[in-house]
C-alpha positions as CSV (number, residue, x, y, z in Angstrom):
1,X,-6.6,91.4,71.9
2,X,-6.4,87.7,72.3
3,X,-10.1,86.8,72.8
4,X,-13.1,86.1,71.1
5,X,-16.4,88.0,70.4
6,X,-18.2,84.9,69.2
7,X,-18.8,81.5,70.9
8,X,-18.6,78.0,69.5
9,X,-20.9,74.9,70.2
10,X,-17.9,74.1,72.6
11,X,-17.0,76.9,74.7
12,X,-21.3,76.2,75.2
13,X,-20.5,73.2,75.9
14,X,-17.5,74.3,78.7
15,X,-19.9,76.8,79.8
16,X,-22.7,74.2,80.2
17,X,-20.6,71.8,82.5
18,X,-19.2,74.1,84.8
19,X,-22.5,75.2,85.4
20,X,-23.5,71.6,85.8
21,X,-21.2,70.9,88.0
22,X,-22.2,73.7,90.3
23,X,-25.8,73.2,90.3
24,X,-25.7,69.0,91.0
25,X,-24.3,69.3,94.1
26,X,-27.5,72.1,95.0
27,X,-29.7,69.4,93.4
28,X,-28.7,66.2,94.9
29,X,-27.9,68.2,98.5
30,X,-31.3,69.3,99.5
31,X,-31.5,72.4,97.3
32,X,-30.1,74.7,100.2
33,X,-29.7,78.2,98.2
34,X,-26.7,78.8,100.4
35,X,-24.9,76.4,98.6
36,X,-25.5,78.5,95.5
37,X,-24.1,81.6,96.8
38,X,-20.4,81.3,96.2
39,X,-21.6,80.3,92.0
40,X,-23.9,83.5,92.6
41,X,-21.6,85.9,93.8
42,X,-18.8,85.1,90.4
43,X,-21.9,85.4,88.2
44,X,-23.0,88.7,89.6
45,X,-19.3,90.0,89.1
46,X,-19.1,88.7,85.5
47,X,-22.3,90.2,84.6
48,X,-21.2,93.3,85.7
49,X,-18.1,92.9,84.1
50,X,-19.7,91.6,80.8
51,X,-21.0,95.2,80.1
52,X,-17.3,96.8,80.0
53,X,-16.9,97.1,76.2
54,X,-13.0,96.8,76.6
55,X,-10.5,97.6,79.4
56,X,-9.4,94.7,81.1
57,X,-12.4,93.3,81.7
58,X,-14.0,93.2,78.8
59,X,-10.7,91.6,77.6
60,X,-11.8,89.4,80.2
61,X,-14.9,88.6,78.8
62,X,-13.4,88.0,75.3
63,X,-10.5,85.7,76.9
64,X,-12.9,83.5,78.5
65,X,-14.7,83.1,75.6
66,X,-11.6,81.8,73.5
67,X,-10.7,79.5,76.3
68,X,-14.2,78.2,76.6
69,X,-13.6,77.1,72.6
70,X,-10.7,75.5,72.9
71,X,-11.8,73.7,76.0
72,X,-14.8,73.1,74.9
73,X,-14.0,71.6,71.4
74,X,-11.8,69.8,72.3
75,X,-13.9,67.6,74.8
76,X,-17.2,67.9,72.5
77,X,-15.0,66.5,69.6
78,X,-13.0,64.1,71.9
79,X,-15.8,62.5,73.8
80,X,-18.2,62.1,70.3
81,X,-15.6,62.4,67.4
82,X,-18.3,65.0,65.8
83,X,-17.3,68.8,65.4
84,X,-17.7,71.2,68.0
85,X,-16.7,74.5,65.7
86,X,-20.2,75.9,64.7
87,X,-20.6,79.5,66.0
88,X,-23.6,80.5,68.1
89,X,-25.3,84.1,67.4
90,X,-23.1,86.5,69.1
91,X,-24.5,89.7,71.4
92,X,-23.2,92.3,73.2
93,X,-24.6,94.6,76.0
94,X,-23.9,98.2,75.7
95,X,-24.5,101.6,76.9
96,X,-21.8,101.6,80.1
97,X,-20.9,105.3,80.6
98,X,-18.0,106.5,83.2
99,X,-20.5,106.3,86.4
100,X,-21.8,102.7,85.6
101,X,-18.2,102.1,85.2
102,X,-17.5,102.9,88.5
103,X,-20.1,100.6,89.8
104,X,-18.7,97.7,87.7
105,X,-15.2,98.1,89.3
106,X,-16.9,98.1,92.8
107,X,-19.1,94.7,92.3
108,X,-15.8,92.9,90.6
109,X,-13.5,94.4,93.7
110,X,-16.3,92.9,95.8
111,X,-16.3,89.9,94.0
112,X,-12.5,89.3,94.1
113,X,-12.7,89.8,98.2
114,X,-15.2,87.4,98.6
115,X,-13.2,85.1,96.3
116,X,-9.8,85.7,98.6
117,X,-11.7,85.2,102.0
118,X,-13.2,81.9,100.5
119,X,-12.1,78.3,101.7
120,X,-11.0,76.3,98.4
121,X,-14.2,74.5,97.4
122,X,-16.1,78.1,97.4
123,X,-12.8,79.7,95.8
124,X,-13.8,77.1,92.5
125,X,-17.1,77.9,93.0
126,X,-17.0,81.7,92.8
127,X,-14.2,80.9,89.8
128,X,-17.2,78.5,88.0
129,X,-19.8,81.5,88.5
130,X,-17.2,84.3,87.4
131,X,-16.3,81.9,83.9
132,X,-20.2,80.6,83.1
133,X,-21.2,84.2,83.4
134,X,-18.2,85.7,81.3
135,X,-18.9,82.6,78.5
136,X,-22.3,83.0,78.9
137,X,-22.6,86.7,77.9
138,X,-21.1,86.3,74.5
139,X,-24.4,84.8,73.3
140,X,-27.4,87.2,71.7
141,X,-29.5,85.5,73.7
142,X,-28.0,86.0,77.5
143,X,-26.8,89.4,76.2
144,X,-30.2,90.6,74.7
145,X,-31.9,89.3,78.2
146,X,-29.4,91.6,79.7
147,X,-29.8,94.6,78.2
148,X,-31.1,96.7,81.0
149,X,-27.7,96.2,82.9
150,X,-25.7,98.4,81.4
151,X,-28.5,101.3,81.9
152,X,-29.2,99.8,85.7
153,X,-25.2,100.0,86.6
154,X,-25.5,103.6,84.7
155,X,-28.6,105.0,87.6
156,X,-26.5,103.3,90.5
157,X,-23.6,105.2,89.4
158,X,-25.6,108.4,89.0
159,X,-27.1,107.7,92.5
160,X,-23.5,107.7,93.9
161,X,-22.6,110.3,92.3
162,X,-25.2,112.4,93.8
163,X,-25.1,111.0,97.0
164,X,-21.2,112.1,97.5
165,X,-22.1,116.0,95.6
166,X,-24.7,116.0,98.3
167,X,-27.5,116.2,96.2
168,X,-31.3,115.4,98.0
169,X,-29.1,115.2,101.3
170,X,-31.5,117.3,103.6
C-alpha cells in the first residue's frame, strides 16, 4: 500500500485550504446552504468510505493522506521556510462488517453519480468534499468524533437486509 495512516502538520494544512476554499465562497455569497451541497455530498461519501479498513477505499483514505503531506509540506515549508513534517495523533474508525459494507459502496456509488452529472465548478467541489473528508479522517480527533459510523452504516445495512428477506413486511 502506498498511503499513509498518519497525517502531518501539512497534509492539515492541504486539508485546511481546500476546505477554505469551499467554505469562502458560502461566506462571502450570502451563506446560501445550497452552495454547500456539492462540498457536502464528497464529504458524506468520504466519511463513509473512511470506515472501510482496506479494499480500495480504504487505500483511498490512506492515499489521500500521503498526498495531502506532500502537498501540504511542501507549501507550509515553501510559503514560511519552517517545517511542516510533525505528525498529528492518528485514529481510525472501526467496526464495519459485510452489511455496513454494503451501505458504504451504495453512498460512494451515489456520490460518484452526483459527481458525473455535475457541471465543472460543483465537479471540484464534490472532489474538495470527497479529499477534506478522506484527509480529515486520519486524525484521532475527527475519527474518535466518528465513531458511531461504522456501527450506524452496520443497522442500515441490517435494515436492508431485512427489508429484502422480508422480515416485518406485513
Amino acid at each position: 500500500m502506498t498511503g499513509t495512516t498518519t497525517l502531518s502538520l501539512g497534509g492539515l494544512l492541504a486539508a485546511l485550504l481546500v476546505l477554505y476554499a469551499n467554505l469562502r465562497p458560502w461566506w462571502a455569497g450570502g451563506r446560501d446552504v445550497k452552495q454547500l451541497a456539492p462540498f457536502g455530498k464528497g464529504l458524506a461519501g468520504a466519511l463513509a468510505a473512511s470506515a472501510c479498513p482496506g479494499g480500495v477505499l480504504g487505500w483511498t483514505r490512506h492515499r489521500a493522506g500521503a498526498v495531502a503531506n506532500t502537498t501540504g509540506e511542501t507549501v507550509g515549508t515553501g510559503a514560511t521556510g519552517a517545517a511542516q513534517e510533525s505528525t498529528v495523533s492518528a485514529g481510525q474508525m472501526t467496526g464495519l462488517l459485510g452489511v455496513g459494507a454494503v451501505v458504504v459502496v451504495l453512498v460512494v456509488f451515489a456520490t460518484f453519480l452526483a459527481w458525473k452529472a455535475a457541471n465543472p465548478k460543483d465537479k471540484r467541489r464534490i472532489v474538495g468534499g470527497a479529499f477534506v473528508g478522506l484527509v480529515a479522517t486520519l486524525t484521532a480527533g475527527v475519527a474518535g468524533a466518528l465513531d458511531w459510523l461504522p456501527g450506524a452504516l452496520n443497522g442500515l445495512g441490517d435494515g436492508i437486509v431485512a427489508l429484502v428477506e422480508g422480515a416485518n413486511l406485513l
